[in-house]
C-alpha positions as CSV (number, residue, x, y, z in Angstrom):
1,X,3.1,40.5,21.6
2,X,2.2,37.8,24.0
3,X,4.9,35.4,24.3
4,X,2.0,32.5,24.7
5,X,0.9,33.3,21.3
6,X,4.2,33.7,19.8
7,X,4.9,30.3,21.1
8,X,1.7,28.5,19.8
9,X,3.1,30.1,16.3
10,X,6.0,28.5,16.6
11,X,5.1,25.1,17.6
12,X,2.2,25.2,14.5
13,X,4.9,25.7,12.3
14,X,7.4,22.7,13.6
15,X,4.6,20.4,13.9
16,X,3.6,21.5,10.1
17,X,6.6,20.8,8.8
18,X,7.3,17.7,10.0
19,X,7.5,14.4,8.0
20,X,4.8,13.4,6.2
21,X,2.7,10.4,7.7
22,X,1.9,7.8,5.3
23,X,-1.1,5.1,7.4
24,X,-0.8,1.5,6.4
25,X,-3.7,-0.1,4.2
26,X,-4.3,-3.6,5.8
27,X,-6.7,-6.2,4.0
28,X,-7.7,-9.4,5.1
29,X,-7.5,-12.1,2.8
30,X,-10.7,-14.4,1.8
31,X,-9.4,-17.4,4.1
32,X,-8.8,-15.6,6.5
33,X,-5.4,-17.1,6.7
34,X,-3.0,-13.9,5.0
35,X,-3.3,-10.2,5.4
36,X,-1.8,-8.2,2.9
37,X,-0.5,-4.6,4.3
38,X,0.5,-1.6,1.9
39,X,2.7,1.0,3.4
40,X,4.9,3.5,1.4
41,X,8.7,3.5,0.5
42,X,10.1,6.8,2.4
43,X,13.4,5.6,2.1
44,X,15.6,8.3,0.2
45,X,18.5,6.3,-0.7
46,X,17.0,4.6,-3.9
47,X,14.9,7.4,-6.0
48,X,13.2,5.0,-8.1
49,X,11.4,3.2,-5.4
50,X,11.0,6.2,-3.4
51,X,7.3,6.8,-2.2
52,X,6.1,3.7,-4.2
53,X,3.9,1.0,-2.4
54,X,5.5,-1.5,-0.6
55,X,3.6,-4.8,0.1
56,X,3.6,-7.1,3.4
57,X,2.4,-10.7,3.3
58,X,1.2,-11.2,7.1
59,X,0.0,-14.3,8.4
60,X,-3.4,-13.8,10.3
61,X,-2.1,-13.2,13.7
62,X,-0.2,-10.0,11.9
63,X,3.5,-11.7,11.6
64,X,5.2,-10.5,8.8
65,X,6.1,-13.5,6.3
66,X,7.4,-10.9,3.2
67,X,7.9,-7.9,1.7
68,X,7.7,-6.9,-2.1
69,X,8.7,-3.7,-3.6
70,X,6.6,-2.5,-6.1
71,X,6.9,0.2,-9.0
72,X,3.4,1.6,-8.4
73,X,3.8,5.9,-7.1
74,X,2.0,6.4,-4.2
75,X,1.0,10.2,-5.6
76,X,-0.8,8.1,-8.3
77,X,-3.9,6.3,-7.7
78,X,-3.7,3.2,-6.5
79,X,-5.2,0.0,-4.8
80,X,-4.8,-3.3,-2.9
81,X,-6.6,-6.2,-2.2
82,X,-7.9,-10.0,-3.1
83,X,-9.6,-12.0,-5.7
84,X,-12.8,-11.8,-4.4
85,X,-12.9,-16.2,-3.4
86,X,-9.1,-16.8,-3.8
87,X,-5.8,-15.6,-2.0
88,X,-4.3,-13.7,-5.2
89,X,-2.9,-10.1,-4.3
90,X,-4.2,-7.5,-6.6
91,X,-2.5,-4.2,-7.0
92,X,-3.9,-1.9,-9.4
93,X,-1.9,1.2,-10.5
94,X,-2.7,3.9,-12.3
95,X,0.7,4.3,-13.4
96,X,2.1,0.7,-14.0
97,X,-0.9,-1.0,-14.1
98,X,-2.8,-3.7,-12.5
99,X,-0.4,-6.9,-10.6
100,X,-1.5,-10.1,-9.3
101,X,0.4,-12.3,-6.7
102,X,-0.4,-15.7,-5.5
103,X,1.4,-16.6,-2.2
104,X,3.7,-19.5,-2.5
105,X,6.2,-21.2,-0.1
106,X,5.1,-17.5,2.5
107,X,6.3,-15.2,-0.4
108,X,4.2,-13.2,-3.2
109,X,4.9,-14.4,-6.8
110,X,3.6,-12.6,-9.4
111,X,1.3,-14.2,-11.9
112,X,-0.5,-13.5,-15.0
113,X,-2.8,-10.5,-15.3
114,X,-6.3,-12.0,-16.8
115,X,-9.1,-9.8,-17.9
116,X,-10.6,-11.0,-14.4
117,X,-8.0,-10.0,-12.6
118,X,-7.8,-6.2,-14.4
119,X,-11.5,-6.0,-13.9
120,X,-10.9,-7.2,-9.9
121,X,-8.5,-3.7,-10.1
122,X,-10.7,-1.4,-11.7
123,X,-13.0,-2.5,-8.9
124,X,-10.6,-2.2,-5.9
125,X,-9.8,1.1,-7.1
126,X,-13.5,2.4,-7.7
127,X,-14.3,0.9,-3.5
128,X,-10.8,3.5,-2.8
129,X,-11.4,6.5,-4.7
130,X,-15.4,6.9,-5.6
């Protein structure tokens, strides 16, 4: 056999087997003032949060301001984004349902889940998966 071929075998199967990329989801929020960036738990160490959405409150220049851990399984369907005219956070989950957040003091704090709000996740998640 040629050893270039055996070679190009080899190197398709490291590269396939390597760790699993996971691209941030980065939405702007209405004022312009926040971003809110999703990227996924691949830390090991703590199996319940493991592959679940993480959530980054950025500033609009991209500065992290926080961080929340959330229950919602990435191999679920899920979605992020804003109330449509305010800066609330919506995460919907198909597995834990749909979360709001208002920012306070920099930080997320969750509030109340309206019938506006579920019907602002059912939307997010129909713009991400249909």
């Amino acid at each position: 056999m040629n050893i270039a071929f055996i070679l190009s075998i080899i190197a398709s199967i490291i590269l396939g087997c390597g760790p699993q990329k996971y691209p941030a989801e980065i939405v702007n929020s209405p004022s312009g003032k926040y971003q809110i960036k999703a990227t996924i738990n691949t830390d090991e160490s703590d199996k319940t949060k493991y592959l679940c959405v993480q959530l980054h409150l950025l500033d609009a220049q991209g500065k992290e301001l926080s961080q929340l851990q959330s229950s919602a399984s990435y191999t679920m369907k899920w979605a992020i984004g804003w109330m449509e005219k305010d800066d609330i956070v919506i995460l919907y989950s198909s597995d834990i349902g749909t979360y709001a957040y208002k920012i306070e003091n920099n930080t997320l704090e969750k509030i109340k889940t309206t019938d506006v709000i579920i019907k602002r996740g059912e939307q997010l998640k129909k713009l991400k998966y249909e």
